[in-house]
C-alpha positions in Angstrom: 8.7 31.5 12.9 7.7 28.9 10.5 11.1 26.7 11.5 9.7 26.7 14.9 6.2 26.1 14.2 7.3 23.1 12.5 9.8 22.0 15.2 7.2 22.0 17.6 4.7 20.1 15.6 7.6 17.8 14.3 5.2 14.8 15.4 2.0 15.6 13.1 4.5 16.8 10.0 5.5 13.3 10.4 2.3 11.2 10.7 0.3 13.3 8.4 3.3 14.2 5.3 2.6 10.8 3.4 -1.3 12.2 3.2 -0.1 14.6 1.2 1.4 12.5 -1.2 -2.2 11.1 -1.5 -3.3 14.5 -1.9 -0.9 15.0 -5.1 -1.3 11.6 -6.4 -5.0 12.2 -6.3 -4.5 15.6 -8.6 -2.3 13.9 -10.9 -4.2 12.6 -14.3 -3.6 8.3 -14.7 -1.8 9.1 -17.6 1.2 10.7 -15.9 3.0 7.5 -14.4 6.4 9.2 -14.3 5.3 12.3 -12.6 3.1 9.8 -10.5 6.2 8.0 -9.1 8.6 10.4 -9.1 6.1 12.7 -6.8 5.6 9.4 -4.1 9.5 8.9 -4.2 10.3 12.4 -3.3 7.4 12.3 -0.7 8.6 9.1 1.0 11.9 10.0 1.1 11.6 13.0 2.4 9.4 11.4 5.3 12.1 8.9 5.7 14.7 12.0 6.2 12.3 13.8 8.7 12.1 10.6 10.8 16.0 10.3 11.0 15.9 14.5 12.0 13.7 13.0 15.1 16.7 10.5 16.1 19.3 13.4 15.8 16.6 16.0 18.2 16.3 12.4 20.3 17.2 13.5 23.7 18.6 9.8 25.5 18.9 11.1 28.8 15.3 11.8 28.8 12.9 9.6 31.2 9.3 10.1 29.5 8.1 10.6 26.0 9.0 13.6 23.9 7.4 15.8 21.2 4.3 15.8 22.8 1.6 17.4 21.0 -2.1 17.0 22.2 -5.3 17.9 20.2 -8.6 17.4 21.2 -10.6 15.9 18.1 -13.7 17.7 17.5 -14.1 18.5 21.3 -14.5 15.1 21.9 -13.6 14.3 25.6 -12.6 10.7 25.1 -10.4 11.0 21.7 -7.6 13.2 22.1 -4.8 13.2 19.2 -2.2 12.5 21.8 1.1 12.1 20.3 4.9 11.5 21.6 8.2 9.3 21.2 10.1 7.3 23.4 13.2 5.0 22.9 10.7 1.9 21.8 8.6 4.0 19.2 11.5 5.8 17.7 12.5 2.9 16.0 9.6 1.5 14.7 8.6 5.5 13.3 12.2 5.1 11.2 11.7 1.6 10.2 8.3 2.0 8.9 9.3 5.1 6.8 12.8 3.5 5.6 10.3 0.4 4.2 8.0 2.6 2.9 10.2 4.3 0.5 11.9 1.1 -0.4 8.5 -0.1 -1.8 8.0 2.8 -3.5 11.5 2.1 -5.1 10.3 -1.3 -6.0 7.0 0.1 -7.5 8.5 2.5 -9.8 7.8 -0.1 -12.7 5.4 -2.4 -11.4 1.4 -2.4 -11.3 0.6 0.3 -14.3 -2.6 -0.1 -14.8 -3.1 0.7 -10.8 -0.1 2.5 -10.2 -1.9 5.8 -8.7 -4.1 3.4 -6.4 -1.4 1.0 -5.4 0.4 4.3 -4.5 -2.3 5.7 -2.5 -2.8 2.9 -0.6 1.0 2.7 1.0 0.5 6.3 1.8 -3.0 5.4 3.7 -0.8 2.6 5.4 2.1 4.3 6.1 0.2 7.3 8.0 -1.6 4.9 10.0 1.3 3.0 10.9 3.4 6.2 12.0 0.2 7.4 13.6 -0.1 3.9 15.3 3.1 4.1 17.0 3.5 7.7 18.4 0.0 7.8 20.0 0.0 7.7 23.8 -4.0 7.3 24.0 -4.7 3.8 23.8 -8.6 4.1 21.9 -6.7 6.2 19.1 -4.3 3.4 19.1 -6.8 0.7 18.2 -8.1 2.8 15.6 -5.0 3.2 14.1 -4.5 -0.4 14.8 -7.3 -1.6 13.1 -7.5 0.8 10.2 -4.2 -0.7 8.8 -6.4 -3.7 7.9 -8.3 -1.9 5.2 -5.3 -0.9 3.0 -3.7 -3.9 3.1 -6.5 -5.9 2.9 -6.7 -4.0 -0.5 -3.2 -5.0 -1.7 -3.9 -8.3 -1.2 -7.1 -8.6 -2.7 -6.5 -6.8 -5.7 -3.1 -6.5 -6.5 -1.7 -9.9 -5.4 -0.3 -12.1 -8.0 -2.3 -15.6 -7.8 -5.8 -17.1 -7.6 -6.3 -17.6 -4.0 -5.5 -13.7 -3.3 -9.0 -13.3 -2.3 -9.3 -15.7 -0.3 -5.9 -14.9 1.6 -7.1 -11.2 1.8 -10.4 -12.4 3.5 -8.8 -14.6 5.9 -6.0 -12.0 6.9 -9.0 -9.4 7.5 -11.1 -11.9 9.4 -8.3 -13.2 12.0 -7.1 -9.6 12.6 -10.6 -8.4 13.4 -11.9 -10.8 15.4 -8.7 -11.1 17.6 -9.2 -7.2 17.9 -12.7 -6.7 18.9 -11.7 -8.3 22.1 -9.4 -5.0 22.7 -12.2 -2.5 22.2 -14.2 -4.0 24.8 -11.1 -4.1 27.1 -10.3 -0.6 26.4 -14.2 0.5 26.6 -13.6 -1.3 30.4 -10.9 0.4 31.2 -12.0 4.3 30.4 -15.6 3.7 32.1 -13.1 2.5 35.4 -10.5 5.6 35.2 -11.8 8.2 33.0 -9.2 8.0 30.6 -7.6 6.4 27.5 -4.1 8.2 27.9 -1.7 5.7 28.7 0.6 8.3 31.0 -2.5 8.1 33.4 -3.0 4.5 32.8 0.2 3.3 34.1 0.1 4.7 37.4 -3.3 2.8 37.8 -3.2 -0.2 39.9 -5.9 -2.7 38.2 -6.7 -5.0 41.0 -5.6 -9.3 39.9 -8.5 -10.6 38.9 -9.1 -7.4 36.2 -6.0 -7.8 35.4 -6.0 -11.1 34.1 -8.9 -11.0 32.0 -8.1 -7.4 30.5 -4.4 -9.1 29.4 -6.2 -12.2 27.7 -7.9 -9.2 25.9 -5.0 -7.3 24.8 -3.4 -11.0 24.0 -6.1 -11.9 21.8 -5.1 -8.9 19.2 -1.7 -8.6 19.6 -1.1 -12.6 19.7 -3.1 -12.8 16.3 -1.0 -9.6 14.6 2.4 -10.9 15.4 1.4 -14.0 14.7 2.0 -16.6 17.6 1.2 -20.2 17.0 -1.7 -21.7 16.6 -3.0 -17.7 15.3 -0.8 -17.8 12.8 -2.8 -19.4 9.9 -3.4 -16.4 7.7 -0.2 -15.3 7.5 1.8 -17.8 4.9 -1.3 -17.7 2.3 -1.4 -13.7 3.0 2.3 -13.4 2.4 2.1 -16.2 -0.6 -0.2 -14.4 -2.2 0.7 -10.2 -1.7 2.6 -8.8 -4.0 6.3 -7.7 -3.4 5.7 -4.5 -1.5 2.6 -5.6 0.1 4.9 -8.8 1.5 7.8 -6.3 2.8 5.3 -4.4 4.7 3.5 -7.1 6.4 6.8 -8.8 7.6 8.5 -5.8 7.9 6.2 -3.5 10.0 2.8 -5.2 10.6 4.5 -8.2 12.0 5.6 -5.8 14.6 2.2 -3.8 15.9 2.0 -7.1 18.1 5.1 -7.0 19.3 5.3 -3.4 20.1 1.6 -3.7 21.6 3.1 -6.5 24.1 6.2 -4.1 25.2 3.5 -0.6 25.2 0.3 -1.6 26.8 0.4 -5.4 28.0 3.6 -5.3 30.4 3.5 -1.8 32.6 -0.3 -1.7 32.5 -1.1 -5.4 33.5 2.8 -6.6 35.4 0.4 -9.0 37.8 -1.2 -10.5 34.6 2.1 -10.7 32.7 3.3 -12.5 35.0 1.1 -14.7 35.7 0.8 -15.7 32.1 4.3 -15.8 31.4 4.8 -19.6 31.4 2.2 -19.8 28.8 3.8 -17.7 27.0 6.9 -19.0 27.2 5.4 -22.8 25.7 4.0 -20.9 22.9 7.3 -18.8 21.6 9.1 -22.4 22.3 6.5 -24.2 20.4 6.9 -21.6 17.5 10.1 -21.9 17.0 10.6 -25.5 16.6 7.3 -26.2 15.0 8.2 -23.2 12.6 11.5 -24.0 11.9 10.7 -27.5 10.8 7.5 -26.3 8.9 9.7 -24.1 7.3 11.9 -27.2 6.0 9.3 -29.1 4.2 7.6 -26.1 2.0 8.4 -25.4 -1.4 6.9 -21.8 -1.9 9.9 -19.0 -1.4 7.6 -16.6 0.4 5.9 -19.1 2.3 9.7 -20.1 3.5 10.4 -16.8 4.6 6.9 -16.4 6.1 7.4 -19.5 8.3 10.9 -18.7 9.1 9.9 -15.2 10.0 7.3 -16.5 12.8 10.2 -18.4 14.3 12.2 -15.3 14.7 9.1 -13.5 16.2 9.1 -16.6 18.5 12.1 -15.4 20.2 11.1 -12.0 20.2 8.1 -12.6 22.5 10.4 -14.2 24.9 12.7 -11.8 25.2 9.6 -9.5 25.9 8.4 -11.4 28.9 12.0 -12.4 30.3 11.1 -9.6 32.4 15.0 -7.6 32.1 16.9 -5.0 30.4 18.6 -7.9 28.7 15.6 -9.6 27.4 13.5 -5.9 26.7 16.4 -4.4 24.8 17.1 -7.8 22.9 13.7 -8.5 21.8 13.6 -4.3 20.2 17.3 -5.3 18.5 15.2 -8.3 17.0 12.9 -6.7 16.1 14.3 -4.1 13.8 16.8 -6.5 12.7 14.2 -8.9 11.1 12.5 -5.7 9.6 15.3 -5.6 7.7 16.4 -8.9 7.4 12.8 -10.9 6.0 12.0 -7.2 4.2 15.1 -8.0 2.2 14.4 -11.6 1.5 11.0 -10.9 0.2 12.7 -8.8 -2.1 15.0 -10.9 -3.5 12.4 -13.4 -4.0 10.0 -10.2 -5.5 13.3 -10.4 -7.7 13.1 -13.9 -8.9 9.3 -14.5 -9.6 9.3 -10.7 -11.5 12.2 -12.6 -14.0 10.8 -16.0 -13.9 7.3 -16.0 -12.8 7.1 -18.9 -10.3 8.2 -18.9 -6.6 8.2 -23.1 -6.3 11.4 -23.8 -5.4 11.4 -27.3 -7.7 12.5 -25.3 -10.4 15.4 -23.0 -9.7 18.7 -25.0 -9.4 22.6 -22.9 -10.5 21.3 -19.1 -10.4 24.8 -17.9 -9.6 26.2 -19.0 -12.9 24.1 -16.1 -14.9 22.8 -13.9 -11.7 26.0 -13.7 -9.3 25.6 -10.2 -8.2 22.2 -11.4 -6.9 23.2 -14.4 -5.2 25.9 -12.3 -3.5 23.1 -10.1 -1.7 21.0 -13.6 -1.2 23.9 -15.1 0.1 24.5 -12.4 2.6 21.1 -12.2 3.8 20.4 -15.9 4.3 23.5 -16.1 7.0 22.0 -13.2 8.9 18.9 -14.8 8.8 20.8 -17.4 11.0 21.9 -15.2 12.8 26.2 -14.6 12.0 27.9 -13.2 14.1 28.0 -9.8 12.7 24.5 -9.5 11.6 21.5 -8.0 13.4 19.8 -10.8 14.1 22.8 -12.7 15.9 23.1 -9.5 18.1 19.2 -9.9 18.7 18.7 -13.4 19.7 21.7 -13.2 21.7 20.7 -10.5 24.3 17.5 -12.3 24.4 19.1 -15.1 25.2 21.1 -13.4 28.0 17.9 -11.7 29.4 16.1 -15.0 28.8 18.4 -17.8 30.7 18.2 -15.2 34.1 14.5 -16.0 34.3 14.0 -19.6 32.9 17.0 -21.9 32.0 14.6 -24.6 30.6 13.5 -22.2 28.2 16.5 -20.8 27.0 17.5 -24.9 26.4 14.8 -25.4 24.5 14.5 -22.1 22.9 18.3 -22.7 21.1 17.1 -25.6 19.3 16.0 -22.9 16.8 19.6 -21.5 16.3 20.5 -25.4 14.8 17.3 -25.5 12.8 17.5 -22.0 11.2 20.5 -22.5 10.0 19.0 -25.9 8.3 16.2 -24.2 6.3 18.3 -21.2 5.2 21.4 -23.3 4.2 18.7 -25.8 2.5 17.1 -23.0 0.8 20.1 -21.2 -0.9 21.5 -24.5 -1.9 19.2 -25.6 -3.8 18.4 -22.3 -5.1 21.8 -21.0 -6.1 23.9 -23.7 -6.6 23.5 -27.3 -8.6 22.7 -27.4 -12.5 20.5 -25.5 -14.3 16.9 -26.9 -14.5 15.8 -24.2 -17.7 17.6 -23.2 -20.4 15.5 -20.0 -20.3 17.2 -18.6 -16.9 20.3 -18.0 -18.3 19.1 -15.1 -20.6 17.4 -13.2 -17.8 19.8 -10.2 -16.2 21.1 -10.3 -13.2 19.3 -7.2 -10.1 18.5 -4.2 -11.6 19.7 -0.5 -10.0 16.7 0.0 -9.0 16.9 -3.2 -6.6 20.4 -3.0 -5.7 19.7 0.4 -4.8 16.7 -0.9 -2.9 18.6 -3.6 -0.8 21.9 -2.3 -0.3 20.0 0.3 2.9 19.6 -2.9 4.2 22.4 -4.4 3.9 24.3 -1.5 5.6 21.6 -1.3 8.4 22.1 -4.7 9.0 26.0 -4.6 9.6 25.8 -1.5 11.1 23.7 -3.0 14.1 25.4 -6.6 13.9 28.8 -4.8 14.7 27.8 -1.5 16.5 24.4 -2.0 18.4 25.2 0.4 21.2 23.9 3.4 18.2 20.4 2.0 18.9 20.7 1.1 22.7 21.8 4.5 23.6 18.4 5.7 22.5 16.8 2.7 23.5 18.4 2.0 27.4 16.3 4.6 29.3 12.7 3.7 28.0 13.7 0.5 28.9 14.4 1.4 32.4 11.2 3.4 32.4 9.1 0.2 31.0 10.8 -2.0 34.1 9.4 0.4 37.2 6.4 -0.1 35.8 6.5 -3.6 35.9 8.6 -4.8 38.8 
């Protein structure tokens, strides 16, 4: 009885379990820091273990969203909690809870004066986020949407590691919002013309062109700002410069991709017309991101802020492979997708790794760090060519479906669009040459250790996620390859 009652409210266990690690946290005296982050570590993980029981009950023959659970909140007509999985949100459920727990791995010996509030915060964020991207009512959406902003406007603002961090916290909150206030009035539009927020409904309503078009610049307006696409992008280096660790893996990691997954949910099979239509717009600002990104990216000096800026041109190539309009394209842009969760997650790490040790991230003064840290410039090393994009690697197996998908609706594009693979592999081959390689510019570095268990333990999940879908992707496009399908009646 109680086996079935939580198989058939499998959704909820999983959006609301991370709550009850607040709920513990909250009980536990200040004091307790052990018990404090042993109790989160055991509660993430064991959300990150219930997510991976949804793959395995993951039916991929099935045509429309599963798990369904619908609750009416407060008997409140137009909020329903409306709740299912498809081949698109799967993923982003598991990556969101895999991340999750590796910050929590991170934290174990960082922030102790605000330990219990850091910790209650990524549980705030991580329910919202899981919350965010089962939801199949579009109004509960942009709550969940927005309410991300509070926690992590938080982390910024008080735990980041530099003198600007309010500044960066304010400017990340500010863009966000405003881009999203836009959506509410869209979405307020929409219910008063149909009668309904549930997005099942939605996409068998026929908006008529002109709607169309000015509902899409809406939803572009939020989701443009959240990925970011150039010129939105401005908050994003100084919020990533100045977050800590954790708060840095999350942002690129899983916030990075609310835009993204907002584009493939709502802005293709509930506006095709509009898509359409705005598709060669698009298509100038993903190629102007990429280049512009990619050579930004080769004249800064910070380590996050060359991750950030490499981690927009990525995203770049994403949003093309969204509105290329085919399997190829659709499927490539979700491979991306999770492949750069992993992928930039792991590089803020490792750069979490060096400014913990030496406590600067300008890149001046780091020169020879393989002669007393090789185990770590191993990892680096590994994750700097699939930040390329080796063959073998996620993000090669990413771009090139894209690329695929891409070239069958705009060759022009596609030429332009590969000028990124040459300059990516500029900036990352810059990067980890100057960083690892060359004389040492300190004496001090050579009497710091080389990564800890706790972050080898922490980066070697990523490492094996990362081979595993550079060298077998068909795991994830089995479950992926019908949703798809799904997504493309409604748009051709």
């Amino acid at each position: 009885m109680l086996w079935s009652f939580f198989h058939d409210s499998l959704l909820i266990w999983i959006n609301n379990f991370p709550l009850l690690g607040c709920i513990i946290i909250i009980f536990i005296p200040r004091n307790q820091l052990v018990l404090i982050r042993f109790f989160s570590l055991i509660i993430s993980s064991l959300t990150f273990l219930i997510t991976i029981y949804l793959w395995i009950l993951f039916d991929e023959s099935y045509f429309y969203f599963q798990f369904v659970i619908s609750k009416k909140i407060l008997n409140f007509e137009l909020i329903q909690y409306f709740l299912g999985v498809d081949g698109i949100s799967l993923f982003f459920i598991i990556l969101t809870s895999l991340l999750i727990f590796v910050c929590f791995l991170l934290n174990w010996n960082a922030n102790e004066e605000y330990n219990k509030e850091f910790l209650i915060l990524f549980f705030m964020i991580e329910s919202l986020l899981l919350n965010a991207f089962s939801t199949i009512d579009l109004l509960l959406f942009y709550i969940f949407f927005e309410g991300v902003l509070i926690p992590i406007f938080t982390i910024i603002g008080i735990f980041g590691s530099r003198t600007r961090k309010i500044r960066a916290s304010y400017q990340f909150f500010l863009y966000t919002l405003l881009g999203s206030l836009l959506i509410l009035i869209a979405i307020l539009l929409i219910y008063f013309e149909t009668g309904t927020t549930n997005i099942n409904f939605l996409y068998n309503v026929d908006f008529y062109e002109r709607k169309q078009l000015l509902l899409w610049l809406a939803f572009f307006a939020s989701f443009a700002v959240k990925v970011p696409m150039i010129p939105f992008h401005i908050w994003l280096p100084e919020a990533h410069a100045e977050a800590p660790t954790s708060g840095s893996i999350i942002l690129a990691g899983i916030l990075l991709k609310l835009g993204g997954y907002g584009f493939l949910r709502f802005s293709l099979p509930l506006f095709p017309y509009a898509s359409f239509y705005y598709s060669p717009l698009i298509y100038t600002l993903s190629i102007i991101a990429i280049i512009y990104a990619s050579l930004t990216t080769l004249r800064q000096v910070d380590l996050k802020k060359i991750v950030a800026y490499s981690s927009i041109a990525h995203i770049g190539y994403v949003i093309l492979g969204i509105f290329s309009f085919n399997v190829q394209g659709l499927e490539g842009s979700l491979l991306l997708i999770l492949g750069h969760g992993f992928v930039s997650s792991a590089l803020f790490l490792c750069v979490g790794v060096l400014y913990d040790r030496y406590k600067t991230r300008i890149l001046k003064y780091y020169s020879g760090l393989t002669t007393f840290i090789p185990l770590f410039a191993v990892l680096l090393f590994f994750f700097t060519l699939a930040n390329i994009g080796l063959p073998g690697t996620s993000n090669f197996i990413g771009e090139f479906i894209i690329l695929i998908g891409l070239i069958q609706t705009s060759v022009i594009a596609t030429i332009f669009s590969t000028s990124g693979i040459i300059l990516s592999a500029s900036y990352c081959l810059w990067f980890y040459n100057r960083l690892i390689f060359g004389n040492l510019k300190e004496n001090y570095f050579k009497f710091l250790q080389d990564i800890s268990k706790k972050e080898f333990m922490a980066l070697i999940p990523l490492v094996i996620l990362t081979l595993i879908m550079g060298l077998y992707p068909n795991i994830f496009l089995h479950s992926i390859h019908i949703t798809i399908l799904r997504l493309l009646t409604h748009i051709i």
